[in-house]
C-alpha positions in Angstrom: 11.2 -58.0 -91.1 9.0 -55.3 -89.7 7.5 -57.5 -87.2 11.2 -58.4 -86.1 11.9 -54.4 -85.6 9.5 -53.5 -84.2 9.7 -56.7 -81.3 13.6 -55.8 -81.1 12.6 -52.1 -80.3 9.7 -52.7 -78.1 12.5 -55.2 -76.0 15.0 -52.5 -76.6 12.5 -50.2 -74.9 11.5 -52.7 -72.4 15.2 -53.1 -71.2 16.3 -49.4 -71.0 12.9 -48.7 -69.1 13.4 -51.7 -66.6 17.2 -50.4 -65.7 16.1 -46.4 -65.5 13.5 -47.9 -62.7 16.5 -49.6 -61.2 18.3 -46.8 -61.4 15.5 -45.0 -59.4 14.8 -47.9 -57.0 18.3 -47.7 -56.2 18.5 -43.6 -55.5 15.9 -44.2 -53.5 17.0 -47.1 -51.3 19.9 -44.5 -51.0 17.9 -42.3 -49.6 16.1 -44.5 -47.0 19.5 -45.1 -45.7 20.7 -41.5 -45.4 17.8 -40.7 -43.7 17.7 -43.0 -41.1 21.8 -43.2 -40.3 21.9 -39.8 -40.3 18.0 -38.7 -38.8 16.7 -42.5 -37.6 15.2 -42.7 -34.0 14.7 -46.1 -33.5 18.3 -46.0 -31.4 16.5 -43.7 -28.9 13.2 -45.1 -29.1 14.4 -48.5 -27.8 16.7 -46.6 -25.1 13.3 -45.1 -24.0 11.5 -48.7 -23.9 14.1 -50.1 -22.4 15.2 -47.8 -19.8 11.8 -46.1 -19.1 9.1 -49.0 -19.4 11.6 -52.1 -19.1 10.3 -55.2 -19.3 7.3 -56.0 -20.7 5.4 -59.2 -19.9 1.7 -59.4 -21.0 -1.0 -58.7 -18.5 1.8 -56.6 -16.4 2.2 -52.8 -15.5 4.9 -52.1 -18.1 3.2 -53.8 -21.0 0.6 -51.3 -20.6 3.0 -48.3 -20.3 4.4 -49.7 -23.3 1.4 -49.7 -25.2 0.9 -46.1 -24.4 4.5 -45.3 -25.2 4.8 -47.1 -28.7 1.9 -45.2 -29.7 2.8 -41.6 -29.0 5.9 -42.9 -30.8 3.9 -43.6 -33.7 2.0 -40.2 -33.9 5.0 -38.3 -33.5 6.6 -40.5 -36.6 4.1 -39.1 -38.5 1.6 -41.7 -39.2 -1.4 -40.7 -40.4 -3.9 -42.6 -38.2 -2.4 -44.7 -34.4 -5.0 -47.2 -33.0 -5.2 -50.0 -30.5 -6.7 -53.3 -31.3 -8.1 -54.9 -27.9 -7.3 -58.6 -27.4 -7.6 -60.7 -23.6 -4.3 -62.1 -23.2 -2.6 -64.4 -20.2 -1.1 -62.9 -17.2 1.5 -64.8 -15.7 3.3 -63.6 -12.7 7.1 -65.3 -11.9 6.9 -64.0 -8.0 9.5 -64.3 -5.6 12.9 -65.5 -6.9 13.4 -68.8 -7.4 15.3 -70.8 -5.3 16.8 -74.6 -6.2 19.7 -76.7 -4.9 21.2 -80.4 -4.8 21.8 -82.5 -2.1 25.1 -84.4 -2.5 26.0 -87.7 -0.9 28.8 -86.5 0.9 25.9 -84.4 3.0 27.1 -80.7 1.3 24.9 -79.4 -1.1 25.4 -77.6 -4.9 23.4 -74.1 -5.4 21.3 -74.6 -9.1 21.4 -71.2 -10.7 17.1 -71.9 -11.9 14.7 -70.0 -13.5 11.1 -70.8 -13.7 9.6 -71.7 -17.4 6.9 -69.0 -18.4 3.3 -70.3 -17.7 4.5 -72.9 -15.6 2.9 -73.7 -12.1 4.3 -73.2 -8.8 5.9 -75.4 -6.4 4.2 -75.9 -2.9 5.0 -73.8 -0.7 7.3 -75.7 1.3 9.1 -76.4 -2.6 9.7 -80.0 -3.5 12.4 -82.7 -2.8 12.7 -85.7 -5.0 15.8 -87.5 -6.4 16.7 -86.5 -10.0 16.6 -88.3 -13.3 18.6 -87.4 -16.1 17.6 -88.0 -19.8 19.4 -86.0 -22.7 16.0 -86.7 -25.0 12.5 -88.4 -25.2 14.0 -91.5 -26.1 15.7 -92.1 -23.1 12.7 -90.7 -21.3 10.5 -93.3 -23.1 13.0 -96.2 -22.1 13.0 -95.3 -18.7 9.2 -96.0 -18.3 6.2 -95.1 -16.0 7.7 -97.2 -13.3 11.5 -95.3 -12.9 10.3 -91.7 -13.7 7.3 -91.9 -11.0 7.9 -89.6 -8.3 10.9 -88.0 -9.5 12.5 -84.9 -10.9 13.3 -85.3 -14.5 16.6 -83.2 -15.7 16.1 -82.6 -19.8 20.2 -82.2 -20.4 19.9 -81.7 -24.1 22.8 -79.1 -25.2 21.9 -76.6 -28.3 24.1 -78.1 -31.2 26.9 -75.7 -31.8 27.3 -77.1 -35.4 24.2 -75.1 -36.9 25.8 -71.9 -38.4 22.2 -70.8 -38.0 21.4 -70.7 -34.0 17.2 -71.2 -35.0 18.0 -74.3 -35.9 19.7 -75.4 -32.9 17.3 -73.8 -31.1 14.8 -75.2 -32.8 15.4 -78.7 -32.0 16.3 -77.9 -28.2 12.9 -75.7 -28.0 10.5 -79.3 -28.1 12.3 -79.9 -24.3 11.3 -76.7 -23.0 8.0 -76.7 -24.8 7.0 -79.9 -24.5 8.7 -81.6 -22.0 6.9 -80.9 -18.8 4.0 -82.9 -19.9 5.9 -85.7 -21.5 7.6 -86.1 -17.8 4.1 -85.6 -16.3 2.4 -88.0 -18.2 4.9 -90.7 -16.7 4.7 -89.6 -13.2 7.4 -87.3 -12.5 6.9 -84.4 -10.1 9.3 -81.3 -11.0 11.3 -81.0 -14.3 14.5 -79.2 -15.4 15.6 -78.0 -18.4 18.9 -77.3 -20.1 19.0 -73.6 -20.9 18.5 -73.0 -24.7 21.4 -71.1 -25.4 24.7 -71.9 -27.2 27.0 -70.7 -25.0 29.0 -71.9 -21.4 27.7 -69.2 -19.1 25.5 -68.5 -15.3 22.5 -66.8 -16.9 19.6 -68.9 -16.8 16.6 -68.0 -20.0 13.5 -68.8 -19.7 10.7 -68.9 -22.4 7.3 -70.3 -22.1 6.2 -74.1 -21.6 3.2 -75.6 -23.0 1.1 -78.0 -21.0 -1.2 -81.2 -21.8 -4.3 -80.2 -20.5 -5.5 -83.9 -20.2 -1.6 -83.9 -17.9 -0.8 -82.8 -15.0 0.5 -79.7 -14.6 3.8 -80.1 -12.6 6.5 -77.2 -11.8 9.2 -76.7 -14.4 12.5 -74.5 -14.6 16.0 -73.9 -16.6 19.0 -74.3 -15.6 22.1 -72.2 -17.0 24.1 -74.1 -19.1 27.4 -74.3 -16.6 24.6 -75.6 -14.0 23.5 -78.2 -16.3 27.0 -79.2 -16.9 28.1 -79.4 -13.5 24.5 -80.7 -12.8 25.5 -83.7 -14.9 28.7 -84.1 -13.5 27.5 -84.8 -10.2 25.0 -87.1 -11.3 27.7 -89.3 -13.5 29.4 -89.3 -10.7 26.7 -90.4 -8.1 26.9 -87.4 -5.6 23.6 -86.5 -5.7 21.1 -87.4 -3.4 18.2 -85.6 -3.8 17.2 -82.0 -5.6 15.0 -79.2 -3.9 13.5 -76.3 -5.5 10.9 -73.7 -5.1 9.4 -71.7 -6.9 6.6 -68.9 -6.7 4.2 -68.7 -10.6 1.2 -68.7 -10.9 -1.5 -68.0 -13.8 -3.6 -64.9 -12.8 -7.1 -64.4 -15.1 -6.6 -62.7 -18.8 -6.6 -59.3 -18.9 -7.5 -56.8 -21.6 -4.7 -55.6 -23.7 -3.8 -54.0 -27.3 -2.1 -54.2 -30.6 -0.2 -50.9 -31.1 -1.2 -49.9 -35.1 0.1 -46.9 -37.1 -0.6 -46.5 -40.4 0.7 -44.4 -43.4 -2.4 -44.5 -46.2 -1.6 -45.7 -49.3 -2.3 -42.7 -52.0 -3.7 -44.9 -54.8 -4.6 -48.3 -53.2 -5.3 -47.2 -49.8 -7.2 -50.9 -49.2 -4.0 -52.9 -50.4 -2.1 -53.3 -46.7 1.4 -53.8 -46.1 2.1 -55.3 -42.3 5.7 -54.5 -40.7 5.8 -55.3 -37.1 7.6 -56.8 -34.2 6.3 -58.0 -30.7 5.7 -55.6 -28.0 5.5 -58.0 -24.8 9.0 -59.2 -23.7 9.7 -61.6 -20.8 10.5 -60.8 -17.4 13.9 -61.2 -16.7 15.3 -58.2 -18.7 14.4 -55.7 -20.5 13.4 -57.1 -24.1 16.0 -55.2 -26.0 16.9 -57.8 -28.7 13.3 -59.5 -28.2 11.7 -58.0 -29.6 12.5 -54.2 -29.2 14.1 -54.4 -31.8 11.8 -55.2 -34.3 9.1 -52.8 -32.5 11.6 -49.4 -32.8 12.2 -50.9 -36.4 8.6 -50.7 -37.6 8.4 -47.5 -36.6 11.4 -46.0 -38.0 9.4 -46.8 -41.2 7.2 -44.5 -41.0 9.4 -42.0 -39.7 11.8 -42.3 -42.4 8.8 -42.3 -45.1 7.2 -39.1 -43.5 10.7 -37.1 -43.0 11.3 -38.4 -46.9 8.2 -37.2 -48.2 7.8 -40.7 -49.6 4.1 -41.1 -50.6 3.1 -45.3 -50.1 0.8 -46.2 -52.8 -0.6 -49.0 -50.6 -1.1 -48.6 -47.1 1.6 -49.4 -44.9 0.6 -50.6 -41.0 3.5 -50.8 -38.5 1.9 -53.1 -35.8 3.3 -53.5 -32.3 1.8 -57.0 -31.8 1.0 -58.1 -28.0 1.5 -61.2 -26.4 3.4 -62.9 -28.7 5.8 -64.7 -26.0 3.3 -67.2 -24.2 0.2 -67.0 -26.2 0.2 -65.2 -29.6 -3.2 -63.4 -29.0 -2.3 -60.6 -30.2 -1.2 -61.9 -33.6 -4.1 -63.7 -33.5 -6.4 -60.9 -32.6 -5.2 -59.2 -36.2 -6.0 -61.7 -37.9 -9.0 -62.2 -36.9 -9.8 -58.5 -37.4 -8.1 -58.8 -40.4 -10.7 -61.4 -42.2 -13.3 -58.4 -41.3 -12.0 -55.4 -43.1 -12.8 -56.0 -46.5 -9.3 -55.0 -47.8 -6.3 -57.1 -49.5 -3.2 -57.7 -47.3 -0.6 -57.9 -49.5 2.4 -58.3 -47.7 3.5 -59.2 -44.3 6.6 -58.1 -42.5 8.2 -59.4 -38.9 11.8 -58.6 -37.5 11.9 -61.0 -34.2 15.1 -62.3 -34.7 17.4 -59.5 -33.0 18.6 -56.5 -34.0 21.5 -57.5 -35.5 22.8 -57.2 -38.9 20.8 -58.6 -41.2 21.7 -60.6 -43.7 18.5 -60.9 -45.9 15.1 -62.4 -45.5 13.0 -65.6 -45.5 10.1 -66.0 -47.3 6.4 -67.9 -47.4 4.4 -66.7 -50.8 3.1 -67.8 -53.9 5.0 -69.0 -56.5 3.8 -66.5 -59.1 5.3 -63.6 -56.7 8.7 -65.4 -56.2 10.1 -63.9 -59.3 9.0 -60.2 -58.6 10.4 -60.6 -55.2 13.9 -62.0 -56.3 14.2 -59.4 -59.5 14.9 -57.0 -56.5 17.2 -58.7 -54.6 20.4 -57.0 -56.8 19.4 -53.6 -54.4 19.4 -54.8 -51.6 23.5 -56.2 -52.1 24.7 -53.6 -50.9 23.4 -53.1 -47.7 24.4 -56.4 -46.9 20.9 -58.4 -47.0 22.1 -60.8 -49.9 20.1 -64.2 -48.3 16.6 -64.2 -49.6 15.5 -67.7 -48.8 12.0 -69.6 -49.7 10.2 -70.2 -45.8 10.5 -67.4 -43.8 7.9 -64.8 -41.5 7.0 -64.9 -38.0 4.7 -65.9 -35.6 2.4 -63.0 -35.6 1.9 -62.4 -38.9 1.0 -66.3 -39.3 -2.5 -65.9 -38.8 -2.0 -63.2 -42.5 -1.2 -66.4 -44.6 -4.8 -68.0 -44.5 -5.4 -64.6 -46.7 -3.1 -65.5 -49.0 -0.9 -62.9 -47.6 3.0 -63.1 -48.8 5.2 -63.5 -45.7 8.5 -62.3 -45.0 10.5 -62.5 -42.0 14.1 -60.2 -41.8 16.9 -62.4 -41.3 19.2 -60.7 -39.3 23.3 -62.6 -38.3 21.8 -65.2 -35.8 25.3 -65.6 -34.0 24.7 -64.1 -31.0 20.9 -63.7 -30.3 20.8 -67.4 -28.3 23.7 -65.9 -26.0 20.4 -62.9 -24.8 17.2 -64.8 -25.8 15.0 -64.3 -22.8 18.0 -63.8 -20.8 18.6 -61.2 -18.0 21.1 -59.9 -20.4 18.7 -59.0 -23.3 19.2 -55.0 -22.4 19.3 -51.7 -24.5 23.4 -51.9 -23.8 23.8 -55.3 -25.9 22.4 -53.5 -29.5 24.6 -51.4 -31.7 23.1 -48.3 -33.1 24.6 -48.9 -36.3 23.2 -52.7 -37.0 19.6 -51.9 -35.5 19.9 -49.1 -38.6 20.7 -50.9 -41.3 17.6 -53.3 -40.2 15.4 -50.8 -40.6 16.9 -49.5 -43.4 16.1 -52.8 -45.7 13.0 -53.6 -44.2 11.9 -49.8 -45.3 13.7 -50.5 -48.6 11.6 -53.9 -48.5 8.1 -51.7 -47.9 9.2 -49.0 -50.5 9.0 -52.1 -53.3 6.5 -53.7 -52.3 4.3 -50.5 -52.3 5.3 -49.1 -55.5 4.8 -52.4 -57.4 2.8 -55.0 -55.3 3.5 -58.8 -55.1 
C-alpha cells in the first residue's frame, strides 16, 4: 500500500509540476507576442531591404549591400557576437531584357511576354528562330524522339495543378520542367526551350527560378513564359498559326565571386556549445525585390533576437540567426555552414528555416528522430492559439539540409501557401505584397519555437 502512495503522489506531483511549466511556457509565449506586435521590427527591417538594397542576386552589388545591412541589423538587435562566413558563390547576370515573339501563318506576329531561366545561357546575338514543339510532359517529349525534336524549340506547357490545397506540391511536380527540362530537350536535339510559368494563377508576369544543366548536354537557352502567354501560346499552336518562334536573350555565367553567411548569435547561458539555427535566405532573384523570398524569413530571424534581448530572455543554448547566401541557384551558402559546421566541435541541436513566405503560418514540418517526436508534439497545445496548429513529420529547408548529416532535428515554418506561387520569383515579390500583421505572428512562433527548444532541448 505504501509503495502505491507513494507512486500516486510522486504522479500527483509529476502532473501538477508538468501543468505549472505549461502554465509558464504559455505566459511566456505571451510575452514573445506582446513584444514583437507591439515593439517587433522585422516590418521595417524588410521595408529597409526592400526599398534600400532591393534585389539581391548572388555575386551582384545589392547582395553585398545586403550582407552589410543584415548585419548592422543584427548588432543593433542585440546579439551578442555578428560574423560573416565566406563562401564562392555563382554570379549570373540576366542582361538586357529579353525579347521573344511568334511568327503566325497569316504573316502577323504574337509578342511572348519571356523571361530568361536563372543560370541559363544566352541566345546568339542575333537570337534564334526555329519552329516550336509543344509537349505538356516528358512523356510526350520521349515519344516525339531524336528525330522530330532536332532543331527545334521545345514549349514545356505543363500547368501547376490547381487541386493541391498546398501550392509546394503543385509546384513541386511543375519544378522538374523548369529544372530539368532544358537538358532533357538538349539531349534530343532541340535548340531553345520554353517553359510554362510555375505559378497557379492566369496572369502577364513571367517567374523565373534557376535551371539545372547536364554537364555531359548541351547547354541551350531557356526561358518562361507567363501563364496567359502559354495559354494563348498553345492556342495558336492547336490551331496551326504559328510558323516559327524568335527569341533573344542576353545571360551569361560570370566567374564565382566571394560572398558571406550573415551570423548573429545570442550565447546560450548554460550550454553555450548546444546551437539552435533559425534562418532564411538572403540572395533573392532579379526581377523584384525578394520580399516574400526570402525577406521574409531573413527579417524573421532577426526579430528573434531582438525580441529575446528587449525580453530579457536568457537562451540556455545558443541561438544563431543565419542569413544564408546563395540559396536560389546554388545553395553554397547553406553548404558553406555545414561544412563549417562539421569543424566546430559543438552539438546542433536544432534547425530552423522560414522560406515559404511571410504569410500566416499555419504550423511546421518536421525531419528528426523518432525519440524527439514526442517532446516536440507535447508542445504543440501552445502554439493553438497563435494559429500554428499543423505540425507535420518531413519538413526544413534547403539550407539547413547540409545540418541533418549531424543528426540535427529539422524544422521548416509552414506558413498559408495560397498565395506565395502568385509572387515566387516574380516581379511582384515586393515589400507592398506582405502584411505587417502576418510577417509578426511568424516570428512570433518561430521565437516561441526557439524559446522551447532552448529551455528543454530535443
Amino acid at each position: 500500500m505504501l509503495n502505491k502512495a507513494l507512486l500516486s503522489t510522486f504522479l500527483l506531483l509529476t502532473g501538477l509540476f508538468s501543468v505549472a511549466q505549461s502554465s509558464a511556457d504559455s505566459l511566456m509565449f505571451k510575452k514573445i507576442s506582446d513584444e514583437i506586435f507591439m515593439n517587433g521590427q522585422a516590418y521595417s527591417n524588410l521595408r529597409f531591404l526592400c526599398k534600400k538594397v532591393g534585389s539581391r542576386l548572388s555575386g551582384s552589388a545589392g547582395a553585398a549591400k545586403a550582407v552589410e545591412e543584415t548585419a548592422r541589423m543584427l548588432r543593433e538587435a542585440g546579439a551578442d557576437t555578428v560574423y560573416l562566413q565566406p563562401c564562392m558563390v555563382p554570379q549570373w547576370v540576366r542582361g538586357a531584357k529579353e525579347v521573344g515573339k511568334a511568327t503566325l501563318t497569316d504573316g502577323k506576329t504574337m509578342p511572348l511576354n519571356i523571361v530568361s531561366l536563372g543560370n541559363a545561357v544566352g541566345t546568339p546575338v542575333a537570337g534564334i528562330t526555329a519552329k516550336v514543339i509543344e509537349v505538356k510532359n516528358f512523356t510526350e517529349l520521349e515519344k516525339l524522339g531524336a528525330e522530330k525534336v532536332k532543331g527545334n524549340i521545345v514549349f514545356y506547357n505543363f500547368r501547376m495543378d490547381p487541386r493541391y490545397i498546398n501550392t509546394f506540391k503543385a509546384y513541386g511536380e511543375a519544378g522538374v520542367y523548369r529544372g530539368q527540362g532544358p537538358s532533357k530537350a538538349a539531349a534530343m536535339g532541340a535548340v531553345g526551350v520554353i517553359v510554362r510559368t510555375l505559378s497557379p494563377v492566369l496572369d502577364d508576369n513571367p517567374h523565373t527560378g534557376a535551371t539545372r544543366y547536364d554537364e555531359d548536354k548541351p547547354k541551350i537557352p531557356a526561358v518562361a513564359i507567363s501563364t496567359n502567354g502559354a495559354v494563348e501560346l498553345s492556342n495558336a499552336i492547336a490551331a496551326g498559326k504559328v510558323k516559327s518562334i524568335y527569341f533573344k536573350t542576353n545571360c551569361k555565367m560570370l566567374p564565382d565571386v566571394l560572398s558571406y553567411n550573415v551570423v548573429g548569435e545570442m550565447r546560450g547561458s548554460t550550454a553555450p556549445d548546444e546551437i539552435i539555427t533559425v534562418g532564411g535566405h538572403l540572395d533573392s532573384w532579379d526581377l523584384a525585390e525578394g520580399a516574400h523570398d526570402d525577406g521574409t524569413g531573413c527579417m524573421q530571424s532577426i526579430e528573434i533576437i531582438r525580441a529575446f534581448k528587449s525580453l530579457g530572455i536568457k537562451p540556455k543554448r545558443t541561438i544563431r540567426a543565419v542569413m544564408f547566401m546563395n540559396e536560389e541557384n546554388g545553395l553554397r551558402g547553406g553548404t558553406a555552414y555545414g561544412d563549417i559546421a562539421k569543424k566546430e566541435n559543438k552539438k546542433f541541436i536544432m534547425a530552423m528555416e522560414s522560406d515559404a513566405g511571410g504569410f500566416t503560418p499555419r504550423g511546421f514540418g518536421f525531419t528528426l528522430h523518432p525519440s524527439q517526436k514526442e517532446k516536440l508534439m507535447s508542445w504543440k497545445p501552445l502554439f493553438h492559439q497563435y494559429g500554428a496548429t499543423e505540425f507535420n513529420e518531413g519538413g526544413g529547408g534547403a539550407d539547413i539540409g547540409p545540418l541533418r548529416a549531424l543528426g540535427t532535428a529539422l524544422i521548416g515554418l509552414n506558413p498559408d501557401s495560397q498565395r506565395y506561387m502568385d509572387l515566387h520569383h516574380a516581379k511582384t515579390d515586393v515589400f507592398e505584397a506582405v502584411s505587417e500583421r502576418e510577417l509578426n505572428l511568424g516570428a512570433v512562433v518561430m521565437a516561441a519555437m526557439a524559446y522551447m527548444v532552448s529551455e528543454y532541448g530535443l
